[in-house]
Biopython code that builds the backbone (N, CA, C, O; Angstrom):
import numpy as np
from Bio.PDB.StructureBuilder import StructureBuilder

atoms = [
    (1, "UNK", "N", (22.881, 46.654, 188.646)),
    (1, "UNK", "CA", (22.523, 46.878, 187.252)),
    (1, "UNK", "C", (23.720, 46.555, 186.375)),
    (1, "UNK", "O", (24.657, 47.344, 186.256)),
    (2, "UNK", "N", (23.669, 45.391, 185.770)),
    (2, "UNK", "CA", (25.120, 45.407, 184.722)),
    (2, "UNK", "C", (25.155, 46.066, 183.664)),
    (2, "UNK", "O", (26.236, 45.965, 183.083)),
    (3, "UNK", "N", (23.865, 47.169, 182.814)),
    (3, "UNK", "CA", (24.245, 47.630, 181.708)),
    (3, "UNK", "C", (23.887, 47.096, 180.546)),
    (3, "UNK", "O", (23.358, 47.657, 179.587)),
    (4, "UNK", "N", (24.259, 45.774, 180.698)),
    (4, "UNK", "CA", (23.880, 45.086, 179.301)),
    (4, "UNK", "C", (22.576, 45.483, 178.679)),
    (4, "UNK", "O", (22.662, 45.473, 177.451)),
    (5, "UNK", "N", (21.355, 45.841, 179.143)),
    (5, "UNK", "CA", (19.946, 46.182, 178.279)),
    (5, "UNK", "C", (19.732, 47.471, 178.277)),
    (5, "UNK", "O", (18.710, 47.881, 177.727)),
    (6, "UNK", "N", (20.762, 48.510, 178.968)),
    (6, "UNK", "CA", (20.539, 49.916, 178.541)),
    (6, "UNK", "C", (21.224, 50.163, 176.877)),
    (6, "UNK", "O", (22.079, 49.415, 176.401)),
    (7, "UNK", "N", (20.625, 51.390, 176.144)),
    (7, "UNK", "CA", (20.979, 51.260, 174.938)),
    (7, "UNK", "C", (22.039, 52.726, 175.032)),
    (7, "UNK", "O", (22.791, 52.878, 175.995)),
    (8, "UNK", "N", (21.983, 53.440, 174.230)),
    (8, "UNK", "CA", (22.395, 54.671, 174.268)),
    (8, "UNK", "C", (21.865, 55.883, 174.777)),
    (8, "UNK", "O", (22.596, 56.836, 175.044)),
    (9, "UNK", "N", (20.330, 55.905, 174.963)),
    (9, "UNK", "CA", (19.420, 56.729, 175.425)),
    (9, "UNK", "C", (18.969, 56.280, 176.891)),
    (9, "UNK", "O", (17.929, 56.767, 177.335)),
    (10, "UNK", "N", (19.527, 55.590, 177.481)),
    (10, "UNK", "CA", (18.721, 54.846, 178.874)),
    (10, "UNK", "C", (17.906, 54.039, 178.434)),
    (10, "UNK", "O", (17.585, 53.166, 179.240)),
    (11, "UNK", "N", (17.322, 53.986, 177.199)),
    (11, "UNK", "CA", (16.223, 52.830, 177.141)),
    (11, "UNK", "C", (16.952, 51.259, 176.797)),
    (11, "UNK", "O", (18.058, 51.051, 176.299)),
    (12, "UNK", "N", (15.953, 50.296, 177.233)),
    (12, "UNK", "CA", (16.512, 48.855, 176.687)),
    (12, "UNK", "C", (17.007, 49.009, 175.331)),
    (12, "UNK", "O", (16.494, 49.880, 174.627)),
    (13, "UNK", "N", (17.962, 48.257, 174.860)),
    (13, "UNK", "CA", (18.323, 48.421, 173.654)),
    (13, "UNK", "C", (17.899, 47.182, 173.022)),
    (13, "UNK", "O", (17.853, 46.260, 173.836)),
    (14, "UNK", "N", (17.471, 46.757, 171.461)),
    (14, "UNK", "CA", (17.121, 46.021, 171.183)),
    (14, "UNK", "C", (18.243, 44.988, 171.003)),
    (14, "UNK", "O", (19.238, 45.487, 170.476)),
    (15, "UNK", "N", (18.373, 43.450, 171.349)),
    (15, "UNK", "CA", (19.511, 42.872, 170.897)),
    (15, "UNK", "C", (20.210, 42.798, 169.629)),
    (15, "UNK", "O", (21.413, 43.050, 169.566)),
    (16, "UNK", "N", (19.443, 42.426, 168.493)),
    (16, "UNK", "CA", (19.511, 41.898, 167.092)),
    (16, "UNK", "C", (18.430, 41.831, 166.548)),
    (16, "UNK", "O", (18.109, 40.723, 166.118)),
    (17, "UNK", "N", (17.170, 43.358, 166.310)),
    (17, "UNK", "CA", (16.239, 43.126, 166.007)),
    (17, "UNK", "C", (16.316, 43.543, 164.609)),
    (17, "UNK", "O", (17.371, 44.084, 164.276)),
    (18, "UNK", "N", (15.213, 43.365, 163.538)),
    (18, "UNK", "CA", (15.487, 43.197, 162.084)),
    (18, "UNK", "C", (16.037, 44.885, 161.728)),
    (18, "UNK", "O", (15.896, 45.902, 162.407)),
    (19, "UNK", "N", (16.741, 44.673, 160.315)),
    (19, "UNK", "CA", (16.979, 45.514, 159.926)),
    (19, "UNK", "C", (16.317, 46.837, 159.724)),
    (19, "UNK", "O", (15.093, 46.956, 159.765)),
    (20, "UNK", "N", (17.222, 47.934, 159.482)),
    (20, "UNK", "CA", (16.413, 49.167, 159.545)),
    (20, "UNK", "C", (15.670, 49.347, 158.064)),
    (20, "UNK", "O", (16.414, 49.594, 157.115)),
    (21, "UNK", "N", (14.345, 49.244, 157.840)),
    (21, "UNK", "CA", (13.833, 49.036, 156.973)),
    (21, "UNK", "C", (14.010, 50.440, 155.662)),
    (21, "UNK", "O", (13.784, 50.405, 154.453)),
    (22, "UNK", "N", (14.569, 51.733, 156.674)),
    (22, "UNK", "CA", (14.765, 53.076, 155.517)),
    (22, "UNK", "C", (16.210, 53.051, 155.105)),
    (22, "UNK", "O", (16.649, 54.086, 154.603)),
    (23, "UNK", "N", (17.010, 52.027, 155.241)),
    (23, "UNK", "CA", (17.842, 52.093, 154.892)),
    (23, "UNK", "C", (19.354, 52.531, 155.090)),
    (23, "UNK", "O", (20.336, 52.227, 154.412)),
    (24, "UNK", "N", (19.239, 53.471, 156.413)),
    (24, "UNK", "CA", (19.842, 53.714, 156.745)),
    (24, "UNK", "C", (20.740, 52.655, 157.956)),
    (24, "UNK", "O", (20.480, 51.460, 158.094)),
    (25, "UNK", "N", (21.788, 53.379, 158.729)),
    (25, "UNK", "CA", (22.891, 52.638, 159.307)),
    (25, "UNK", "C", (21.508, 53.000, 160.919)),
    (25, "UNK", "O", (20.736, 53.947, 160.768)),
    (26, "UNK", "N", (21.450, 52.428, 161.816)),
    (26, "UNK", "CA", (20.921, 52.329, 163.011)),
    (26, "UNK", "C", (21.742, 53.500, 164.065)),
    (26, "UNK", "O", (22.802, 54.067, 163.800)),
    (27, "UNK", "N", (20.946, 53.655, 165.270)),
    (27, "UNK", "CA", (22.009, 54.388, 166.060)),
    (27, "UNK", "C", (22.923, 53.483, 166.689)),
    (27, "UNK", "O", (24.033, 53.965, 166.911)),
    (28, "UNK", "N", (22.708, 52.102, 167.089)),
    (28, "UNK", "CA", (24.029, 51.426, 167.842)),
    (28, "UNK", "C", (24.601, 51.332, 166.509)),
    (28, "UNK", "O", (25.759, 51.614, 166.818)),
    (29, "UNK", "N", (24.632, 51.184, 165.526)),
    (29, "UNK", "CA", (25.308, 50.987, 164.368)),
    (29, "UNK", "C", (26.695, 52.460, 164.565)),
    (29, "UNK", "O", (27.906, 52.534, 164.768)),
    (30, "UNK", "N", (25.722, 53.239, 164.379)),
    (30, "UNK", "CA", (26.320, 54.604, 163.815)),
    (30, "UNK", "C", (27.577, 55.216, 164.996)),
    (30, "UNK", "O", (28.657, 55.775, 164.806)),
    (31, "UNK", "N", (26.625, 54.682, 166.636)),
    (31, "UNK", "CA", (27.541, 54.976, 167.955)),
    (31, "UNK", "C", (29.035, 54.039, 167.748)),
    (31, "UNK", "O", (30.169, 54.431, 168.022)),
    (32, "UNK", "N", (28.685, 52.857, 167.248)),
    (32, "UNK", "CA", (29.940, 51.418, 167.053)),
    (32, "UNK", "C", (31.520, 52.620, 165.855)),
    (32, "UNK", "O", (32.713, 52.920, 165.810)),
    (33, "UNK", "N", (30.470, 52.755, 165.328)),
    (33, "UNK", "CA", (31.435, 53.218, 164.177)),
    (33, "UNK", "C", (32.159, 54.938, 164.744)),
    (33, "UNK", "O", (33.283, 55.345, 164.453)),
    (34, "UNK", "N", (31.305, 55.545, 165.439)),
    (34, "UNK", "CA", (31.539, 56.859, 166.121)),
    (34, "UNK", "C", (33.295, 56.609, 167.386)),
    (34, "UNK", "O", (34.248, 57.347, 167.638)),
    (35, "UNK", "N", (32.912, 55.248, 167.815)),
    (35, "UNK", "CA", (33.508, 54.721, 168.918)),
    (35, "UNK", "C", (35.211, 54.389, 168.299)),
    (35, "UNK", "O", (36.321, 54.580, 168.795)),
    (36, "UNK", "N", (34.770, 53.842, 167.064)),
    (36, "UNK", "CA", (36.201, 53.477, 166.636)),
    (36, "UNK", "C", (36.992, 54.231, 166.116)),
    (36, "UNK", "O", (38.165, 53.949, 165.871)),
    (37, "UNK", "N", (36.194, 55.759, 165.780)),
    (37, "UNK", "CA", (36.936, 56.495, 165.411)),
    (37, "UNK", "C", (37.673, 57.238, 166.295)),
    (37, "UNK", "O", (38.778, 57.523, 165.834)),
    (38, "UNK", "N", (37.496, 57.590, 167.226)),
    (38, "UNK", "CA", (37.813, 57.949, 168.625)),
    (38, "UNK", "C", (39.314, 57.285, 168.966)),
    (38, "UNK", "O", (39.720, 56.141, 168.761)),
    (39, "UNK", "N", (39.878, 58.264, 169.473)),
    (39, "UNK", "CA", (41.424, 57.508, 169.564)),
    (39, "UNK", "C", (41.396, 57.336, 171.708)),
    (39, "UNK", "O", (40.944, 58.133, 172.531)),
    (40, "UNK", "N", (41.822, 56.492, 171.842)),
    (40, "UNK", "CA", (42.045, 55.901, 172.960)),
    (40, "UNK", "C", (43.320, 55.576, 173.872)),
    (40, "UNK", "O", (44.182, 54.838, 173.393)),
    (41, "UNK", "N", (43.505, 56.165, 175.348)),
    (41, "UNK", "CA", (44.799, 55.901, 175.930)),
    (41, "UNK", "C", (45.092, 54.561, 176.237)),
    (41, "UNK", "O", (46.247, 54.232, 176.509)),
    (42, "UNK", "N", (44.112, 53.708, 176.222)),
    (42, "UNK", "CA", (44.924, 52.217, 176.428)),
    (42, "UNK", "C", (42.973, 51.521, 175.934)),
    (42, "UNK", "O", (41.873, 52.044, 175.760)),
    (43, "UNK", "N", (43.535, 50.156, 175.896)),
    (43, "UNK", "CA", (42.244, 49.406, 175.915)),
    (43, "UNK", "C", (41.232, 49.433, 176.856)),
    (43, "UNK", "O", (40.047, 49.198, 176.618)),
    (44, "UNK", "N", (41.834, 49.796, 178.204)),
    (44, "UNK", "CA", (40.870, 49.343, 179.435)),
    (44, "UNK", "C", (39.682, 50.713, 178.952)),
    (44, "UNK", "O", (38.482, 50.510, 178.769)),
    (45, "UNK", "N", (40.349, 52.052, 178.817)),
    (45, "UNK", "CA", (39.906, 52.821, 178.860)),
    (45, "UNK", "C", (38.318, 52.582, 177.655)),
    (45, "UNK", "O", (37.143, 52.815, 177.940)),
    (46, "UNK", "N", (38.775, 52.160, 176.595)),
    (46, "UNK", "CA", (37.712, 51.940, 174.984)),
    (46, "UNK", "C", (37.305, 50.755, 175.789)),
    (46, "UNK", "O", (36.162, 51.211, 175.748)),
    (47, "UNK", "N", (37.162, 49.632, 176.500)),
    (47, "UNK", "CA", (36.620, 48.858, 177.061)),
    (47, "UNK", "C", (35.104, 49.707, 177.922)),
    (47, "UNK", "O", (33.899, 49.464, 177.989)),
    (48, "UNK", "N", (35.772, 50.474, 178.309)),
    (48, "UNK", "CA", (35.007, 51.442, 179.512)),
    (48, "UNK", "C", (33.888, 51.893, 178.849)),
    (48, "UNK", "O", (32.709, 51.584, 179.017)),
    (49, "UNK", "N", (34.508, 52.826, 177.909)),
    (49, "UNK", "CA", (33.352, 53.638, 176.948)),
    (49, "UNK", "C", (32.455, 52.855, 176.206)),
    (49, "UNK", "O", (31.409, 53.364, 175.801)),
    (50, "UNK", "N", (32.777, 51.484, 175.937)),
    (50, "UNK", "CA", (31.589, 50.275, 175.224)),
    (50, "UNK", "C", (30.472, 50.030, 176.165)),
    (50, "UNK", "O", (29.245, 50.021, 176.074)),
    (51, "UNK", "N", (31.324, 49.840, 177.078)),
    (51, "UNK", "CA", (30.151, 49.517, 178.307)),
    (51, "UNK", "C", (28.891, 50.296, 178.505)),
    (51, "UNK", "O", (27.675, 50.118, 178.440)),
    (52, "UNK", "N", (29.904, 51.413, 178.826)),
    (52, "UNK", "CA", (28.792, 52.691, 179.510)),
    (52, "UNK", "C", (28.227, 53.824, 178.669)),
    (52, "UNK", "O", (27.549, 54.771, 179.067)),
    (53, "UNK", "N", (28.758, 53.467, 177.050)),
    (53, "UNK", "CA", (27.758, 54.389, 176.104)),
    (53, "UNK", "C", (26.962, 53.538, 175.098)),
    (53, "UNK", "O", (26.190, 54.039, 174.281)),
    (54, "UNK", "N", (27.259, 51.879, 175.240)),
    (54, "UNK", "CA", (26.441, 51.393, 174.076)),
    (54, "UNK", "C", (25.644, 50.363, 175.470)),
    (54, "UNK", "O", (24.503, 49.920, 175.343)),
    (55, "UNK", "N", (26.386, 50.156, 176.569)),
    (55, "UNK", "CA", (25.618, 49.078, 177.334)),
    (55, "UNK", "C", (25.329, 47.830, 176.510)),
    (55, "UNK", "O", (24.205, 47.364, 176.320)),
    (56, "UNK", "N", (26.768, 47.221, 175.926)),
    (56, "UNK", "CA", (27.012, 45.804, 175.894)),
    (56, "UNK", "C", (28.422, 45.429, 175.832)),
    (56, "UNK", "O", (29.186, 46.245, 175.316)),
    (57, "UNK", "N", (28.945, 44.202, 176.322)),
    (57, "UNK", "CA", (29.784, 43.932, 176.261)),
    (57, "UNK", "C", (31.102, 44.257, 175.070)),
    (57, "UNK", "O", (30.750, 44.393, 173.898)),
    (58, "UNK", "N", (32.522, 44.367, 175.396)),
    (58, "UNK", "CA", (32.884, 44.635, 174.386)),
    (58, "UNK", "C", (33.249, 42.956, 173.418)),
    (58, "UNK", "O", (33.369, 42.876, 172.195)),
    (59, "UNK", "N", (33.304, 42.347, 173.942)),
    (59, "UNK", "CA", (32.754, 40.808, 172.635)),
    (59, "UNK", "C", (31.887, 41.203, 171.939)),
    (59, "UNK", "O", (32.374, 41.312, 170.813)),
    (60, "UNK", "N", (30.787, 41.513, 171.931)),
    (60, "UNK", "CA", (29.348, 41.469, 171.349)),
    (60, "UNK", "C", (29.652, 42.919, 170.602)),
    (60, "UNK", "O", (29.195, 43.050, 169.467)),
    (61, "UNK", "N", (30.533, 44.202, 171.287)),
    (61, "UNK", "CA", (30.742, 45.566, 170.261)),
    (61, "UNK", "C", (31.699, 44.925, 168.723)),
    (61, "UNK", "O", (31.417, 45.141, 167.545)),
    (62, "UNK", "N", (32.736, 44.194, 169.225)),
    (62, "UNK", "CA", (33.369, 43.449, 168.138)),
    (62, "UNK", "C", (32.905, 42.641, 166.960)),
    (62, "UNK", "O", (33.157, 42.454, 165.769)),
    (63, "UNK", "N", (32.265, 42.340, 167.721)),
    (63, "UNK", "CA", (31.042, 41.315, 166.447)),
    (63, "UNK", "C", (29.829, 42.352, 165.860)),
    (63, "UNK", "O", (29.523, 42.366, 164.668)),
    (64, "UNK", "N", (29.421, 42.902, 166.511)),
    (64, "UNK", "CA", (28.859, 43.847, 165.459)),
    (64, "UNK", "C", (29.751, 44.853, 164.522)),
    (64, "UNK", "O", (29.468, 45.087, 163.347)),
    (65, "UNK", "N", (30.991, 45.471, 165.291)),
    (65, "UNK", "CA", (31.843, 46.238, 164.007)),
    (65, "UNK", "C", (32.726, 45.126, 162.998)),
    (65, "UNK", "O", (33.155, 45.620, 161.955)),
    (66, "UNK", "N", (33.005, 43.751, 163.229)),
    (66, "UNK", "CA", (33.258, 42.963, 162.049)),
    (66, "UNK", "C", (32.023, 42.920, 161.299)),
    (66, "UNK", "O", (32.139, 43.106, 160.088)),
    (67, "UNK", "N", (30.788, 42.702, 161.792)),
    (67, "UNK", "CA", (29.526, 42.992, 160.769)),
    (67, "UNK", "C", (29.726, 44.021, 160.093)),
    (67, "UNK", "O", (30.115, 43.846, 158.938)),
    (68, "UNK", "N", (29.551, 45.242, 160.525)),
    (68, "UNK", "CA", (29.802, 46.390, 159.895)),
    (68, "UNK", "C", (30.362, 46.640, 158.692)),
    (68, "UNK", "O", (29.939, 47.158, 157.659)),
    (69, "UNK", "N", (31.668, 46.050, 159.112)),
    (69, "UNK", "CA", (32.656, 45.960, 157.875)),
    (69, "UNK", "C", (32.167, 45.695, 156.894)),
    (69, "UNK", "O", (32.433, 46.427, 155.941)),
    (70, "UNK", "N", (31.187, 44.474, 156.668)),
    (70, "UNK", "CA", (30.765, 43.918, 155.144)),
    (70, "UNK", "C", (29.567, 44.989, 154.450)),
    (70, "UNK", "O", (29.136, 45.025, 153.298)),
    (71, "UNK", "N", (29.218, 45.857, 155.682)),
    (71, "UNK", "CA", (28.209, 46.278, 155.260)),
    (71, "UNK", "C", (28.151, 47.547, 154.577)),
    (71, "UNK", "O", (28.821, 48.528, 154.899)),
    (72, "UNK", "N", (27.017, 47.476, 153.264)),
    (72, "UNK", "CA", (27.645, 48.849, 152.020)),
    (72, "UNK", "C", (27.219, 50.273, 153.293)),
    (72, "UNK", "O", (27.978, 51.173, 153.653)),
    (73, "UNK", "N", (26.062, 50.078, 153.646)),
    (73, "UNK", "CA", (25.582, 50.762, 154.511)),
    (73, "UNK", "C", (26.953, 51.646, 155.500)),
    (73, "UNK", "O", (27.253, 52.827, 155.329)),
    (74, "UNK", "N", (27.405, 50.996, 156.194)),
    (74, "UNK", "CA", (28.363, 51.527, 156.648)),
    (74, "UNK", "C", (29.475, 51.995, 156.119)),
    (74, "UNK", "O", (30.243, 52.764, 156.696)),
    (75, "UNK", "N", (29.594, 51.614, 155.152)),
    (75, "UNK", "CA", (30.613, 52.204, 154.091)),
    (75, "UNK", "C", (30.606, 53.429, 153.855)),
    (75, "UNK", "O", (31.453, 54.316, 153.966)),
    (76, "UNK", "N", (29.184, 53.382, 153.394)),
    (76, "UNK", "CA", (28.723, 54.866, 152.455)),
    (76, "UNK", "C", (28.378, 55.592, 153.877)),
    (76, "UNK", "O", (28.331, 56.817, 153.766)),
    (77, "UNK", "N", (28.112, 55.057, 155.277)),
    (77, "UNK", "CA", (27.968, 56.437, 156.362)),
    (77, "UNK", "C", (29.594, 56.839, 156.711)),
    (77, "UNK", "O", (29.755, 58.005, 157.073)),
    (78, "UNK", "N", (30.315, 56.329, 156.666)),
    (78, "UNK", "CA", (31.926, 56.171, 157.513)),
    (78, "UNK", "C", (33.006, 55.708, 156.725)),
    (78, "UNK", "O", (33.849, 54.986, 157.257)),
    (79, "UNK", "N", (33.150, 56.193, 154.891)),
    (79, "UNK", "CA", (34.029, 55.646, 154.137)),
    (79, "UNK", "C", (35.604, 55.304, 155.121)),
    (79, "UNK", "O", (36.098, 54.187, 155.280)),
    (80, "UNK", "N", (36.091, 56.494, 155.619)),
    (80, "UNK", "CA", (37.911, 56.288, 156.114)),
    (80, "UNK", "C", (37.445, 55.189, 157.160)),
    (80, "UNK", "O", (37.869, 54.048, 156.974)),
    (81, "UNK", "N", (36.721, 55.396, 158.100)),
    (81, "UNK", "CA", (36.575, 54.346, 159.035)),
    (81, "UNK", "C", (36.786, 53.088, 158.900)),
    (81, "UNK", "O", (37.675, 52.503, 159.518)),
    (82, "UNK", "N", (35.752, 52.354, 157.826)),
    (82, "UNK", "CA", (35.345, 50.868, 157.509)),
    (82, "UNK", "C", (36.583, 51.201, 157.041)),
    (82, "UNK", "O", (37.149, 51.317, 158.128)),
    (83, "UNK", "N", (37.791, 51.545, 155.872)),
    (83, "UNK", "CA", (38.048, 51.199, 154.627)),
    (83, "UNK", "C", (39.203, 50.853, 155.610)),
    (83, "UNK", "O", (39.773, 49.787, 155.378)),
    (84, "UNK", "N", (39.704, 51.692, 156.826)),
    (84, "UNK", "CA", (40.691, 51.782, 157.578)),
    (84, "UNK", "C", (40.679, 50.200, 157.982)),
    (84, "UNK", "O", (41.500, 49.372, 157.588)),
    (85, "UNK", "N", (39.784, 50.004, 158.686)),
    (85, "UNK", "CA", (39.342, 48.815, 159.486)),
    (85, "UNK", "C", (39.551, 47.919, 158.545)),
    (85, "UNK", "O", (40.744, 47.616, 158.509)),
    (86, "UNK", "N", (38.855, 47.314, 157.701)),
    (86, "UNK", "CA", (38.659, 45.904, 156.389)),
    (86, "UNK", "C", (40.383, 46.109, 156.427)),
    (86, "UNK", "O", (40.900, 45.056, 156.801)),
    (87, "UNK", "N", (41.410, 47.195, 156.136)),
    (87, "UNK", "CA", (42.694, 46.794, 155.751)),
    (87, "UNK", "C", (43.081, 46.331, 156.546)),
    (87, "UNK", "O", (43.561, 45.238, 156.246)),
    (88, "UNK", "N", (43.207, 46.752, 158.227)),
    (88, "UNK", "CA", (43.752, 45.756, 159.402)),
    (88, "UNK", "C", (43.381, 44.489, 159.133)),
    (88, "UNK", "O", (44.170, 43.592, 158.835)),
    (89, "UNK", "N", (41.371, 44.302, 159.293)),
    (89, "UNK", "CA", (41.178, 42.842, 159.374)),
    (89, "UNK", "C", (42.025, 42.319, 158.011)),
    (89, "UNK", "O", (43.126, 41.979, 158.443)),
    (90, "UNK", "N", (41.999, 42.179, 157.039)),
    (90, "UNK", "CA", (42.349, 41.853, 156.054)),
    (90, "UNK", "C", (44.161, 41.277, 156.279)),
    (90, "UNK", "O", (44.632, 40.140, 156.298)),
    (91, "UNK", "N", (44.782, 42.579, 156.416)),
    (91, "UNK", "CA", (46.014, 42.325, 156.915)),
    (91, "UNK", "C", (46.262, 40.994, 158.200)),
    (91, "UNK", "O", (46.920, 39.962, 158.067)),
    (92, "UNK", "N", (45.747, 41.307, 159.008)),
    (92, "UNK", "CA", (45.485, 40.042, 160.146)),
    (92, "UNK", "C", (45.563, 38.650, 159.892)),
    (92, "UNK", "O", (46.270, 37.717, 160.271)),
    (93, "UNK", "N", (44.162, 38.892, 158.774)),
    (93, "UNK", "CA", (43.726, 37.504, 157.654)),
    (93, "UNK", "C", (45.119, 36.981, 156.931)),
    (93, "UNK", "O", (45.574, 35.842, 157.025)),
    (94, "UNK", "N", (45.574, 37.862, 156.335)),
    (94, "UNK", "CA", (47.108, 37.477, 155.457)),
    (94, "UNK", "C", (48.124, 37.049, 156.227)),
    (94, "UNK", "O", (49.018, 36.330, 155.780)),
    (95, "UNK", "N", (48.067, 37.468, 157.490)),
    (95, "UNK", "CA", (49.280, 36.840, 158.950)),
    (95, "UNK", "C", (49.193, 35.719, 158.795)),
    (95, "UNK", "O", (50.111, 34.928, 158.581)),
    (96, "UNK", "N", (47.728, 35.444, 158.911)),
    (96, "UNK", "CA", (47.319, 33.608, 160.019)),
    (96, "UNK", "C", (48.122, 32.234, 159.381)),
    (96, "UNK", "O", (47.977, 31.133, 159.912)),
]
sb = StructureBuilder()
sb.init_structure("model")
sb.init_model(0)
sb.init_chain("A")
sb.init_seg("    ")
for serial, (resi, resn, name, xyz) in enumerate(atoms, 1):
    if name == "N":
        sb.init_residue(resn, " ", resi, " ")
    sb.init_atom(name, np.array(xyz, "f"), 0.0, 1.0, " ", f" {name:<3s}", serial, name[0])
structure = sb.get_structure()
């Protein structure tokens, strides 16, 4: 079993299915953003926990929390989080 189609509940998780129509942030949404707040002893370890509490790769967790970022939605669920995050990416952006 690699994991990849369990979601957070044991059930398949949907890949990229349409938006949540009430407006709110989703639960892989809300788990992504739960995850980053979470402080971690090394990478392997936050590698671990992507796997085995969202059941997808951590490439594919990355690309959905750079989504995140743009999104007001997540803003207004997780202001310190995103605002934390956009300044790294941002900062990063100003390195290159």
């Amino acid at each position: 079993m690699s994991g990849e189609s369990a979601g957070l509940s044991g059930e398949p998780a949907e890949p990229d299915g349409p938006p949540d129509p009430s407006g709110a942030l989703g639960e892989r949404e809300r788990a992504v953003l739960a995850l980053e707040r979470a402080s971690w002893p090394g990478p392997g370890a936050k590698e671990r926990a992507i796997r085995e509490r969202l059941g997808i790769s951590p490439t594919r967790y990355y690309q959905l929390l750079n989504a995140l970022l743009d999104d007001p939605l997540a803003l207004a669920h997780d202001p310190v989080t995103v605002n934390r995050l956009r300044r790294r990416r941002d900062a990063k952006r100003a390195h290159r």
